[in-house]
N, C-alpha and C positions, 0 to 999 in steps of 0.2 A: 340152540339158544340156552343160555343160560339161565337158573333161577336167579331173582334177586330177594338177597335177606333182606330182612326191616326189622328194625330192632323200634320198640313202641315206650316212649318214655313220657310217661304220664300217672301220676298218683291217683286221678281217681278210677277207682277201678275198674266201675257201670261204663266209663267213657272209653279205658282202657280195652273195655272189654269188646264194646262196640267196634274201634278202631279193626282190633284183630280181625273180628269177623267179616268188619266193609273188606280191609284186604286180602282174604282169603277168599274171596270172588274174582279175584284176577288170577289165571291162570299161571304169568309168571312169577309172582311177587309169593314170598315163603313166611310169614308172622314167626321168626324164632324166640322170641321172647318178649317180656314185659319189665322194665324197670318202674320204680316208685319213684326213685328217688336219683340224685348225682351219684352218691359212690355206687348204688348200684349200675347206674348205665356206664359208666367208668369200668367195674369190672366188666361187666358183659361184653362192652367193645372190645374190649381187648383177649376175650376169650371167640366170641363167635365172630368177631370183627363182620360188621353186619353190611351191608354195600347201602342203607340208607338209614336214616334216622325216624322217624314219627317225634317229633320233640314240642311238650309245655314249658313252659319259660318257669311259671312259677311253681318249685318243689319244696319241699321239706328241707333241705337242705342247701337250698341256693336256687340258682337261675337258669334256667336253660341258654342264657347265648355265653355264660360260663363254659359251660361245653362244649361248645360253638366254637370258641378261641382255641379251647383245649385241643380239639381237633385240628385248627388248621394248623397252629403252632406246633405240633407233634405230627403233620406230616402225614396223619391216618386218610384214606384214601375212603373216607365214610360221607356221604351227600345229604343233606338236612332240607327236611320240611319241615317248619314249625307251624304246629297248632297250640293256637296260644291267645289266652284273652288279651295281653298285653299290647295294649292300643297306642303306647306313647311312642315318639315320634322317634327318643334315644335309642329303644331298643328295635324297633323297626329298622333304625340306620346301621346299628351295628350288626344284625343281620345281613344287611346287604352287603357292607363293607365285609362282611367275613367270608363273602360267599354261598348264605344259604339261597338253598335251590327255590326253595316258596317260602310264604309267609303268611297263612290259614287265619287267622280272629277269629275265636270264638263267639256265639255257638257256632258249631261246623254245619258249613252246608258240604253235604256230602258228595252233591254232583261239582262243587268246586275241589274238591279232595281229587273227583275221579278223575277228571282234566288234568289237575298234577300229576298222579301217578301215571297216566296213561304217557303225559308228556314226559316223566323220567324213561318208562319205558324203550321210548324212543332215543331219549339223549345216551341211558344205559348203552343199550344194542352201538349207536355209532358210536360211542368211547372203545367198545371193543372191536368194532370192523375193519379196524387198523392202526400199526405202530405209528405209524408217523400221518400226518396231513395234508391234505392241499384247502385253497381258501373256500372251495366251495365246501368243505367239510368243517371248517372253521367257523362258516358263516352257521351251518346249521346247529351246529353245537351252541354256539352263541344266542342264537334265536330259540332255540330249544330253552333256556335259561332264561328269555325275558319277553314271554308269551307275553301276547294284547287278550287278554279273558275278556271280550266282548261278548255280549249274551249270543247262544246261537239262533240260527235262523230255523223259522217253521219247524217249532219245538213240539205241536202237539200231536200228540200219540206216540211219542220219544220217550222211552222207560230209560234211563241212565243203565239201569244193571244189561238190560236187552241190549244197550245200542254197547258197553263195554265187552258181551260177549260178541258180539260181530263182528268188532275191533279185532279182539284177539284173534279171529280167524285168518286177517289179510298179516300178522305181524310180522310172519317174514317176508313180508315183500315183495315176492317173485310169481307166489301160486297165485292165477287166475282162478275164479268160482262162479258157478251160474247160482240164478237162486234155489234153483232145485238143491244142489250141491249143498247148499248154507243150512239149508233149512232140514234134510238129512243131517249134518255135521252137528246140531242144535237140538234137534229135535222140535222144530217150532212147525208152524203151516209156511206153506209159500208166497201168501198174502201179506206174513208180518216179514217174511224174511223180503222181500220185493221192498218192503216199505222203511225200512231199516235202511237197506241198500241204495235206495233213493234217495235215502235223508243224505247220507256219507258222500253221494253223488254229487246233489246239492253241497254240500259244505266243504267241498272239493278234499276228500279224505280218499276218494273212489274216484277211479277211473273207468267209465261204460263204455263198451263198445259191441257192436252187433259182431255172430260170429255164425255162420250160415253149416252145422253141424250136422246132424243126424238128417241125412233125406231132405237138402237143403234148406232146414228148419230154422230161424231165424232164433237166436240166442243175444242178450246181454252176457257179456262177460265183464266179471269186475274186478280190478284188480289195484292196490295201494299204489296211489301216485307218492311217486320218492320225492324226500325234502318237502312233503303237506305242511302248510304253517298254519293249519285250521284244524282245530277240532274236531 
């Protein structure tokens, strides 16, 4: 699996700064730099050519869906989430009209950040799984891009950073894990990792099923149902 760059374009710095750090808790995602400003995110892209944006609309030098344009008119293969106090309804459309991937309003709530990234994650991974497509690949790509953010279900005792490292464990796909497994892999107890894994069961991210293993010991095994349109 590939890393994904994020390139962070935002002037104020404390928020700046924040930003990097939330994403430097995900596993796959790389914080290669910080722009203040337009020409600075201008040169950067074109030096680290970043596979995502973190973007504010309003900078010292202009606008963020300025570079928005910039981008798609120049063919850069870069994906935009804007965080951005900018509430009017022009720039909300030209955002969408341009292709960006989200569209954040300040103040950030950070468990809506994590759903976005976690859901670029996944759009990331099948843009690379293959050259070409069929519709059921099309469909998901598509649907990847214009998630329903409905609140989730039976949230309490759900930590956002806990439930994103669990996440990262099933990302590629394929491996099965009991919770023993999760909870070594974590370092957490097997109470929180059961209950983690339940959640994601519930919110159909996880697939359970019994697996009669050691001295025909009855096991969950769980493992990422493919194409999940839930959180």
């Amino acid at each position: 699996m590939h890393d994904i760059d994020v390139l962070i374009v935002e002037d104020e710095a404390r928020l700046a700064a924040l930003h990097v750090e939330f994403v430097r808790k995900f596993s796959r995602f790389r914080a290669v730099n910080v722009a203040a400003s337009l020409s600075d995110a201008r040169k950067l892209i074109q030096v680290l050519k970043p596979h995502l944006l973190l973007l504010d609309n309003f900078l010292p030098d202009g606008h963020g869906i300025e570079l928005l344009e910039d981008i798609v008119t120049g063919h850069i293969p870069t994906r935009v989430i804007f965080i951005t106090a900018a509430s009017d309804m022009d720039t909300c459309g030209q955002a969408i009209r341009f292709g960006a991937f989200d569209y954040i309003l300040k103040p950030v709530s950070y468990e809506r950040l994590q759903m976005s990234l976690e859901r670029f994650i996944r759009f990331f991974d099948s843009q690379q799984s293959s050259e070409r497509v069929n519709q059921h690949h099309v469909d998901e790509l598509f649907n990847l891009q214009s998630k329903n953010f409905g609140p989730a279900r039976h949230t309490k005792g759900i930590e956002a950073l806990t439930l994103a490292r669990i996440k990262d464990v099933f990302l590629a796909g394929d491996e099965a894990h009991t919770t023993e497994s999760v909870a070594q892999l974590l370092g957490i107890s097997k109470t929180t990792a059961r209950r983690y894994l339940e959640y994601c069961v519930e919110n159909h991210y996880l697939n359970a099923e019994i697996s009669y293993g050691r001295i025909g010991r009855p096991e969950r095994l769980y493992k990422k149902i493919h194409g999940d349109n839930t959180e």
